[in-house]
C-alpha positions as CSV (number, residue, x, y, z in Angstrom):
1,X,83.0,69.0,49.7
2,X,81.8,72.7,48.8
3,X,78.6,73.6,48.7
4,X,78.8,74.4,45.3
5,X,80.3,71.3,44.2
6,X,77.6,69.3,45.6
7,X,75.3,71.8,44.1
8,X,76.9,70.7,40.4
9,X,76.1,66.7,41.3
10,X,72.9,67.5,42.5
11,X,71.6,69.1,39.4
12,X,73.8,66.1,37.5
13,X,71.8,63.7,39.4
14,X,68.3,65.6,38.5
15,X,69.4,65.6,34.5
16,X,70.2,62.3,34.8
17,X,66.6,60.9,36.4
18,X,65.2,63.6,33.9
19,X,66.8,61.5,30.9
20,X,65.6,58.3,32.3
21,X,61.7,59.5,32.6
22,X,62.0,59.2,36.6
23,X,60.3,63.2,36.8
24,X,58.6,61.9,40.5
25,X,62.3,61.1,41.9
26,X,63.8,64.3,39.7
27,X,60.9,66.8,41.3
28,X,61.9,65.3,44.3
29,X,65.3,66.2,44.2
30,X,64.8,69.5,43.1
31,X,62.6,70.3,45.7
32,X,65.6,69.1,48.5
33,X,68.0,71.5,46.8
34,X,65.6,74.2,46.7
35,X,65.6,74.1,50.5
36,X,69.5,74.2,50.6
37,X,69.4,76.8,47.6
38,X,66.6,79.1,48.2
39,X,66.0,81.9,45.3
40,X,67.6,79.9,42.7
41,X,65.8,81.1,40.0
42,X,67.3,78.5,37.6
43,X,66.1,75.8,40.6
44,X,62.4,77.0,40.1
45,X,62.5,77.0,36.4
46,X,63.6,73.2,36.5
47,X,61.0,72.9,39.3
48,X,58.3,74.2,37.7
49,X,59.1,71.9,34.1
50,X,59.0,69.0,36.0
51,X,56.0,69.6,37.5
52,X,54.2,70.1,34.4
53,X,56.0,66.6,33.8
54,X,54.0,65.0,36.5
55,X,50.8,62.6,36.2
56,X,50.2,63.2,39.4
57,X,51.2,65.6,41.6
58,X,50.4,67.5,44.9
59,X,51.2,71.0,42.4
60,X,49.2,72.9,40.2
61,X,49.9,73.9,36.8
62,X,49.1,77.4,38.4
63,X,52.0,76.5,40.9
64,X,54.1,75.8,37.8
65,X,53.5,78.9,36.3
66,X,54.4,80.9,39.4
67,X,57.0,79.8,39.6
68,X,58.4,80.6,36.3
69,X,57.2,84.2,37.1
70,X,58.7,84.5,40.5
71,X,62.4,83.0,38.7
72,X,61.8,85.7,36.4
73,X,61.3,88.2,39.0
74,X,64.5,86.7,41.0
75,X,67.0,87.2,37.4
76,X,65.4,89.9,35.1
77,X,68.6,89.6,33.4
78,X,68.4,85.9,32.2
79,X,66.4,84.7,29.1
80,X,65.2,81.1,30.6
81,X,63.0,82.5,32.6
82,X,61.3,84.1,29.8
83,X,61.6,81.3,27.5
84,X,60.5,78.6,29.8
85,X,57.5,81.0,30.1
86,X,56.8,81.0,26.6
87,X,56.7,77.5,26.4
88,X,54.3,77.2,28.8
89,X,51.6,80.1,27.8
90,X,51.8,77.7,24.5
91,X,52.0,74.3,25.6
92,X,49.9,74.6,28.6
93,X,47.5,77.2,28.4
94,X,47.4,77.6,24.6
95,X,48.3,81.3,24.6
96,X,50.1,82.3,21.6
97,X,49.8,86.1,22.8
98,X,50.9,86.0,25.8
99,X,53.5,82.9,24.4
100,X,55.0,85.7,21.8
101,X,55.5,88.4,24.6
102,X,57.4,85.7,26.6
103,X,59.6,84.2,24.0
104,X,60.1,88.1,22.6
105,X,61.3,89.1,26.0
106,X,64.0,86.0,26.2
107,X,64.9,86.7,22.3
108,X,66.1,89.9,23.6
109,X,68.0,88.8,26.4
110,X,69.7,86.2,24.9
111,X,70.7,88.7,21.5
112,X,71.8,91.0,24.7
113,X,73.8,88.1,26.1
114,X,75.1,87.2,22.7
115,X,76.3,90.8,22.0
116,X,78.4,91.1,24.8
117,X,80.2,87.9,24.8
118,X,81.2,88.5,21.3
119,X,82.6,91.9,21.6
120,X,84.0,90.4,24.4
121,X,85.5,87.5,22.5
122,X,86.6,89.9,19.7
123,X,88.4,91.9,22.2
124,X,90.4,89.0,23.3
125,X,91.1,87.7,19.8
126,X,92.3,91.7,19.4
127,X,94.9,90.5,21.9
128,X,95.9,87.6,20.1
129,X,96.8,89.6,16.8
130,X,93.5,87.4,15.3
131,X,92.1,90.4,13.8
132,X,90.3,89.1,10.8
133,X,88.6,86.2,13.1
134,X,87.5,89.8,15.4
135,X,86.2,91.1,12.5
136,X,84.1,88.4,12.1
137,X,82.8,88.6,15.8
138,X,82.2,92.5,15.1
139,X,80.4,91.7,12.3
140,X,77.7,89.0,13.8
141,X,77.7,91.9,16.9
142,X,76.5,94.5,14.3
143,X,74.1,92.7,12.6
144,X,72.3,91.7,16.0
145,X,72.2,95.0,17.1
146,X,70.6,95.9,13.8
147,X,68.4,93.3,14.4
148,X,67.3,94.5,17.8
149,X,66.5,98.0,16.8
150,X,63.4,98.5,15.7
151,X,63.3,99.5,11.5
152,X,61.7,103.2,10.4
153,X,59.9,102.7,7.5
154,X,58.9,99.8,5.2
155,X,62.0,100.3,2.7
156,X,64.4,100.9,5.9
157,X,67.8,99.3,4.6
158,X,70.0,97.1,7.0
159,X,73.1,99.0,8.1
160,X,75.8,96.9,8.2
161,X,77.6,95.1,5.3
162,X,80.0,92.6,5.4
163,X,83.7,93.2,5.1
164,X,85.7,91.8,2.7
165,X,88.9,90.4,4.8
166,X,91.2,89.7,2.0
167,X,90.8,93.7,1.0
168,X,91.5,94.9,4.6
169,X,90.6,98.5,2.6
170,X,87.6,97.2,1.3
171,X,84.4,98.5,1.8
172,X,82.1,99.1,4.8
173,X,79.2,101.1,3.9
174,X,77.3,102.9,5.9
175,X,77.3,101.4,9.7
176,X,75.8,103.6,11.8
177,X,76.4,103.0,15.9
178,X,74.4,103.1,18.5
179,X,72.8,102.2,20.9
180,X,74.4,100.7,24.4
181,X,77.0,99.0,22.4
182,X,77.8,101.9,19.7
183,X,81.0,103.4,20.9
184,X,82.3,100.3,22.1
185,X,82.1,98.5,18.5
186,X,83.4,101.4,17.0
187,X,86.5,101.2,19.1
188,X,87.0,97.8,18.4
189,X,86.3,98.1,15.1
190,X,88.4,100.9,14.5
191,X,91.6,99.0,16.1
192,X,90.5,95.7,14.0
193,X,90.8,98.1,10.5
194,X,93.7,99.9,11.8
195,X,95.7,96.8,12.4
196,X,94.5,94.9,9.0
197,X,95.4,98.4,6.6
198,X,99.2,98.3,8.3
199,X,99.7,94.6,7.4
């Protein structure tokens, strides 16, 4: 058996005690893999919720929170981290400050996240000659990245409008790229319109 598949029954083990309340016997667990799978940062995030789980418990809620921080640390590029966090500035240590910067850090990575893998998946529908359902991908990509620029001035208008697919020619008004993603929907875009006008 690979490592990786008994990694995959492990953690299906530890939801599974998780479900049925049993967070002593699903810490425990955890903490066995964690010496077979040291620097998993999702590991210490599981850890560290399971530990606030606990009546009793040889770990702090300082130990918890260390965690979270050190998973953080281990995958800057994840959101869970973050999130998990969050929960636990407001939950434990009744932070909302603190909780916001958390939660506003994993909003980001996850609308990051989300970007990609739908110019991603609009690319691959590109390839499938499903250019109204890329559209539709382009246009929820657009209007995130509107979302996660910040606005210039209190009357500051959204850029994006929706396209109307049964009027390929119809309008778009006014979508302005940039960004890290800016050329990329623009080319994707472009070949979406190109492809919907010839029909």
């Amino acid at each position: 058996m690979t490592k990786t598949r008994s990694l995959k029954q492990k953690l299906a083990q530890v939801d599974r005690l998780w479900s049925d309340t049993k967070f002593g016997q699903a810490l425990s667990e955890v903490e066995k893999l964690m010496k077979a799978w040291p620097g998993s940062a999702h590991l210490l995030i599981l850890w560290a919720s399971l530990v606030q789980l606990q009546d009793k418990t040889d770990h702090t809620l300082d130990d918890a929170k260390k965690a979270l921080q050190s998973a953080i640390e281990m995958d800057r590029t994840s959101p869970a981290g973050f999130i998990e966090l969050g929960q636990f500035f407001d939950s434990v240590e009744d932070n909302p400050q603190e909780a916001s910067k958390a939660f506003s850090e994993g909003v980001a990575l996850a609308r990051q996240l989300l970007i990609e893998g739908l110019l991603g998946q609009a690319k691959s529908l590109m390839q499938l000659s499903k250019r109204e359902e890329a559209i539709k991908c382009i246009i929820e990509s657009l209007q995130l990245t509107n979302r996660s620029r910040p606005q210039k001035g209190a009357k500051a208008q959204g850029s994006v409008s929706l396209v109307d697919l049964k009027k390929p020619v119809g309008p778009i008004l006014g979508v302005q790229l940039g960004g890290s993603f800016g050329s990329e929907i623009e080319s994707i875009l472009n070949d979406a319109l190109t492809g919907l006008a010839l029909k």
